[in-house]
Biotite code that builds the C-alpha atoms (Angstrom):
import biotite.structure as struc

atoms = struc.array([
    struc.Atom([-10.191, 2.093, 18.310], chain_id="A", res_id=1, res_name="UNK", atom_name="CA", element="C"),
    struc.Atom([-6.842, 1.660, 16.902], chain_id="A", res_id=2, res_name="UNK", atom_name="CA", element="C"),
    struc.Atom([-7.776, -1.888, 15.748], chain_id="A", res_id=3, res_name="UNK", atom_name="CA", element="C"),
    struc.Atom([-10.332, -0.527, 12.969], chain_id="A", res_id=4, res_name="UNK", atom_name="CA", element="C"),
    struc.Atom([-7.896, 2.463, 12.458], chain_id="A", res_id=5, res_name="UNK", atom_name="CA", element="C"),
    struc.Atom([-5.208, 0.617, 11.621], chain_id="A", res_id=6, res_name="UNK", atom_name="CA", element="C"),
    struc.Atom([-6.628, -1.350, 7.866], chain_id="A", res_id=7, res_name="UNK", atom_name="CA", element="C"),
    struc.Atom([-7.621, 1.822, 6.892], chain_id="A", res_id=8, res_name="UNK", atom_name="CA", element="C"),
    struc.Atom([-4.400, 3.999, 7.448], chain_id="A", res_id=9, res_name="UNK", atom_name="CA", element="C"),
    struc.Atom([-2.824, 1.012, 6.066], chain_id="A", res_id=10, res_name="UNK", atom_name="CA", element="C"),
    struc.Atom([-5.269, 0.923, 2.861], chain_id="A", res_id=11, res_name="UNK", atom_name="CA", element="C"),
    struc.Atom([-4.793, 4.887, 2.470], chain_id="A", res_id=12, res_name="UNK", atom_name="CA", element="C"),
    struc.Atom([-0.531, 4.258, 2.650], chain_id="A", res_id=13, res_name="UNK", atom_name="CA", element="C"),
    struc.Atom([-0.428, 1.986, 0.213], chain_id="A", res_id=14, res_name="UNK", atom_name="CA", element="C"),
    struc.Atom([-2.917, 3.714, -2.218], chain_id="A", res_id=15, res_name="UNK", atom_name="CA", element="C"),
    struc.Atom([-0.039, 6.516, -1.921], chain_id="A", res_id=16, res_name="UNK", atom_name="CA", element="C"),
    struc.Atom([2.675, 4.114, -2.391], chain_id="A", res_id=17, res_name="UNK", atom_name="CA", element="C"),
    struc.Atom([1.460, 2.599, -5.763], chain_id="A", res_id=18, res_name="UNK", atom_name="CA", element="C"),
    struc.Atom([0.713, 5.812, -6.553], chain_id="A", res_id=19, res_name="UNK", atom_name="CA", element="C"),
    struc.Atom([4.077, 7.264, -6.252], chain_id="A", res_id=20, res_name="UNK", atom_name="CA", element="C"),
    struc.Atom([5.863, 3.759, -7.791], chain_id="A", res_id=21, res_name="UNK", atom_name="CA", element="C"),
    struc.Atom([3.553, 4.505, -10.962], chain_id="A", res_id=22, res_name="UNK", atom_name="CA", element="C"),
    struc.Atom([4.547, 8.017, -11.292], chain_id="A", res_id=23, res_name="UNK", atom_name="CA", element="C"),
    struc.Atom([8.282, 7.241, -10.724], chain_id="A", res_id=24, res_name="UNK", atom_name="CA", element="C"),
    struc.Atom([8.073, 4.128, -13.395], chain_id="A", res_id=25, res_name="UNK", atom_name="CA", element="C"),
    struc.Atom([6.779, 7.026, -16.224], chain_id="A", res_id=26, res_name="UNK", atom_name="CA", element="C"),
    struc.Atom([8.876, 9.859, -14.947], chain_id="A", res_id=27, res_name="UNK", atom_name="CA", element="C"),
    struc.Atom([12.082, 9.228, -13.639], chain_id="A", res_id=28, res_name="UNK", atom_name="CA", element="C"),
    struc.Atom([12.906, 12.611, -13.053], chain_id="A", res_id=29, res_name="UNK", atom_name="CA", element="C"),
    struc.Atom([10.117, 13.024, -10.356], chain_id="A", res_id=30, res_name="UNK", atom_name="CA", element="C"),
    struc.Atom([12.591, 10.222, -8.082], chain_id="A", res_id=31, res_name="UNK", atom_name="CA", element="C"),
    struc.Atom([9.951, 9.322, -5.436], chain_id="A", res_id=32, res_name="UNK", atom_name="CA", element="C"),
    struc.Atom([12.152, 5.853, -4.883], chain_id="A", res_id=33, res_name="UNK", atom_name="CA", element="C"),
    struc.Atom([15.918, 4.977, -5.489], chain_id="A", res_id=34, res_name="UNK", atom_name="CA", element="C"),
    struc.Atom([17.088, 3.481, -8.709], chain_id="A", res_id=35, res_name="UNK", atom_name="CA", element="C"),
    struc.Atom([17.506, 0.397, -6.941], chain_id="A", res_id=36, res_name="UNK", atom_name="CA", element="C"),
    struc.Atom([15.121, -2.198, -9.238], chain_id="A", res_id=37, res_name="UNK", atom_name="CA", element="C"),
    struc.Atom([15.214, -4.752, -6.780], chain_id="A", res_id=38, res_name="UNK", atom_name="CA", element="C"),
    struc.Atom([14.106, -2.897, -3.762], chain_id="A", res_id=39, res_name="UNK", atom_name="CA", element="C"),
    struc.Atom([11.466, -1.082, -6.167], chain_id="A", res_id=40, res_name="UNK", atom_name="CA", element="C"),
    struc.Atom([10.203, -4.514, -6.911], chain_id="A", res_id=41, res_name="UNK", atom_name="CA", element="C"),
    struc.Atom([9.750, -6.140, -3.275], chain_id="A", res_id=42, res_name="UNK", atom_name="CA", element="C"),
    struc.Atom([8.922, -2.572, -2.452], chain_id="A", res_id=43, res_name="UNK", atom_name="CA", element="C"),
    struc.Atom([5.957, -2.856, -5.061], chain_id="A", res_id=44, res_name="UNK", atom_name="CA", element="C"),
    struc.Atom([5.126, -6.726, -4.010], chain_id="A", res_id=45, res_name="UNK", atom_name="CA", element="C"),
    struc.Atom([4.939, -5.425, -0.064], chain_id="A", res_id=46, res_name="UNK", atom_name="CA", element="C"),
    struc.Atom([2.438, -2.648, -1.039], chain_id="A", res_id=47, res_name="UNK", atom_name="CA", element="C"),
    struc.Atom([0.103, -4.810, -2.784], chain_id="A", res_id=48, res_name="UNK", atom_name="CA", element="C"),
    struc.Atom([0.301, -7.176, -0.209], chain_id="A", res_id=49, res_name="UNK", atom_name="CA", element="C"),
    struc.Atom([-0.071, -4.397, 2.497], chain_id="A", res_id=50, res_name="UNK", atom_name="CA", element="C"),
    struc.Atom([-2.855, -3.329, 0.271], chain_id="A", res_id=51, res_name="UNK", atom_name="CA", element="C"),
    struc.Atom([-4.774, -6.802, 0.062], chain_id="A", res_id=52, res_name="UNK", atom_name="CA", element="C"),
    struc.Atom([-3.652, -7.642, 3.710], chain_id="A", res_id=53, res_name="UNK", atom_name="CA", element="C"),
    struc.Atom([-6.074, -4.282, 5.001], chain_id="A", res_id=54, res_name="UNK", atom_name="CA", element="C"),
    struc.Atom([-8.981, -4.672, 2.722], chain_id="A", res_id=55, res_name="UNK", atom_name="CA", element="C"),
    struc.Atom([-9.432, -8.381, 3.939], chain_id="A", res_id=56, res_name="UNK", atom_name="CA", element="C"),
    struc.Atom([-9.100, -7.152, 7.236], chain_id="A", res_id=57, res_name="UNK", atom_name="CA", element="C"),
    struc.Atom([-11.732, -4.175, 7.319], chain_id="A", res_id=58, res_name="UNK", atom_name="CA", element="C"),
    struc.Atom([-13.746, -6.452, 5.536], chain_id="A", res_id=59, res_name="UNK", atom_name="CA", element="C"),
    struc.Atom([-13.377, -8.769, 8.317], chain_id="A", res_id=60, res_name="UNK", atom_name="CA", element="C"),
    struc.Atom([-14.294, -6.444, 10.893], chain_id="A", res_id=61, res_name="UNK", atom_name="CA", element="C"),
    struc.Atom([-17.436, -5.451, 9.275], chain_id="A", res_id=62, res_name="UNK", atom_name="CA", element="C"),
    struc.Atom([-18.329, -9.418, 9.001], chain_id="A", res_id=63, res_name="UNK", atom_name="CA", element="C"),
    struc.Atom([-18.199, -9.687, 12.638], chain_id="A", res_id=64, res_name="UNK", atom_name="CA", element="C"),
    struc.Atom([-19.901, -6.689, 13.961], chain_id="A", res_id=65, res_name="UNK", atom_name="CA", element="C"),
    struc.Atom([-23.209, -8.086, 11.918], chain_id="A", res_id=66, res_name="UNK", atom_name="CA", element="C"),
])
């Protein structure tokens, strides 16, 4: 159970994480994330990855249950 759960929670946490990076970069007074413009960066580059990582995976999963 928790292996199908899993991609998807992931996939919904990193929709909300790009979401809040892109609101953050055009309003800086909102301040989701630190001012730090490294961390925002590999924070940005794990998302996407996190992001890529689940959809590969649930697509995966449906591959094999045919």
């Amino acid at each position: 159970m928790i292996r199908r759960a899993l991609p998807h929670l992931c996939l919904v946490g990193s929709i909300m994480m790009l979401t809040f990076i892109v609101i953050d970069f055009f309003n800086r007074a909102m301040h989701f994330i630190g001012g730090n413009e490294v961390f925002n960066t590999f924070l940005l580059i794990f998302t996407l990855l996190v992001l890529v990582s689940s959809i590969w995976t649930i697509c995966d999963h449906r591959r094999s249950q045919r």
